[in-house]
VOBA-494967 format. One line per field, with one value per residue (C-alpha): residue in three letters; x negated, y negated, z negated; chain. Coordinates in steps of 0.05 Angstrom, whole numbers, plus 5000, padded with zeros to 4 digits. Layout:
N
guba c(ALA|...)
x c(X|...)
y c(Y|...)
z c(Z|...)
figu c(A|...)
This chain:
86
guba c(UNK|UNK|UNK|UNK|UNK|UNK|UNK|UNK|UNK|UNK|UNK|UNK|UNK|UNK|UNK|UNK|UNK|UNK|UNK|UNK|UNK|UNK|UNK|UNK|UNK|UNK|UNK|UNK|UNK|UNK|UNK|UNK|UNK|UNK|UNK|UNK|UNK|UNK|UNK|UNK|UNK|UNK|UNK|UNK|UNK|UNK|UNK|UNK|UNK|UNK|UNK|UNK|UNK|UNK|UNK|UNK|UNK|UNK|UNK|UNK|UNK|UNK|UNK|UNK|UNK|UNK|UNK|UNK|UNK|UNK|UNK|UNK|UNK|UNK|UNK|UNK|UNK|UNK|UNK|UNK|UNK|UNK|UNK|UNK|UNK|UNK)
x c(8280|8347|8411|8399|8336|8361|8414|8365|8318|8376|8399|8335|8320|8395|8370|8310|8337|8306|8238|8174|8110|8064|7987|7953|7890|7847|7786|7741|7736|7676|7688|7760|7799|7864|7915|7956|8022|8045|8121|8154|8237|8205|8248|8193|8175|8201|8145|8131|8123|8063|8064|7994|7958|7895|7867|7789|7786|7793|7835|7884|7891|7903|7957|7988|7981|8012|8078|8092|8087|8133|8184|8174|8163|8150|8163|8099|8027|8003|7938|7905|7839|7787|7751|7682|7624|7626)
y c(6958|6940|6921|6849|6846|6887|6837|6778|6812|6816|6749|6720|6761|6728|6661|6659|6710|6773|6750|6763|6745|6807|6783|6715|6694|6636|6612|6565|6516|6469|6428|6449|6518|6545|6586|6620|6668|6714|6727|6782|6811|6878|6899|6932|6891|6826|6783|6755|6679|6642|6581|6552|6498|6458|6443|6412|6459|6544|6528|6483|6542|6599|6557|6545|6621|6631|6590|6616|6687|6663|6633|6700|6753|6817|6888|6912|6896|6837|6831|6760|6750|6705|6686|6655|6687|6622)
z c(0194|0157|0207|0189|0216|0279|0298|0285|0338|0389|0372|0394|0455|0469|0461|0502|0560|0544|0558|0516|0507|0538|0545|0526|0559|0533|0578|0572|0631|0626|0559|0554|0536|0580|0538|0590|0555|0601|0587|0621|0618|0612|0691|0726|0793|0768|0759|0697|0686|0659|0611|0612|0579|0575|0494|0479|0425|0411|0356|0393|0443|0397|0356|0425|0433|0365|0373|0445|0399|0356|0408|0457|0396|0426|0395|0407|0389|0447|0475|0469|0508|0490|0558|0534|0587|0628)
figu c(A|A|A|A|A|A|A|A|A|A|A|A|A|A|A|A|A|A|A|A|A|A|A|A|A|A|A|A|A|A|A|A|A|A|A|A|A|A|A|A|A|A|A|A|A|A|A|A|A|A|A|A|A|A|A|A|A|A|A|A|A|A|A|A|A|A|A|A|A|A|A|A|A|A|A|A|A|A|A|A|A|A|A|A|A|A)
């Protein structure tokens, strides 16, 4: 990773207060899906907050997913789970 792309990493973790997006769950409730982003500081025992959402299709739930992802990037690979056994 060039410098650039170092200082436009830190300028974002800046910007939305060092938090980032850690797990995503997506379950289905009845005829609707709940995206839930877990976003965490990364300071271990602070607990991390959860943006959550209700969408009547997958798709509208994973593109949900995908622009909290965007807005919280996180260095790391992130877990999203896909919650359809009910």
């Amino acid at each position: 990773m060039n410098k650039i792309d170092r200082l436009i990493l830190k300028a974002k973790e800046a910007a939305r207060g060092g938090q980032e997006l850690t797990v995503a769950i997506i379950e289905r409730s009845g005829n609707s899906w709940t995206a839930q982003a877990h976003l965490s500081d990364g300071v271990p025992g602070h607990i991390p907050s959860i943006k959550q959402a209700a969408y009547t299709t997958l798709e509208a739930a994973v593109a949900y997913i995908r622009a909290i992802a965007d807005e919280y990037p996180n260095s790391q690979d992130v877990p999203v789970i896909i919650d359809d056994m009910g």
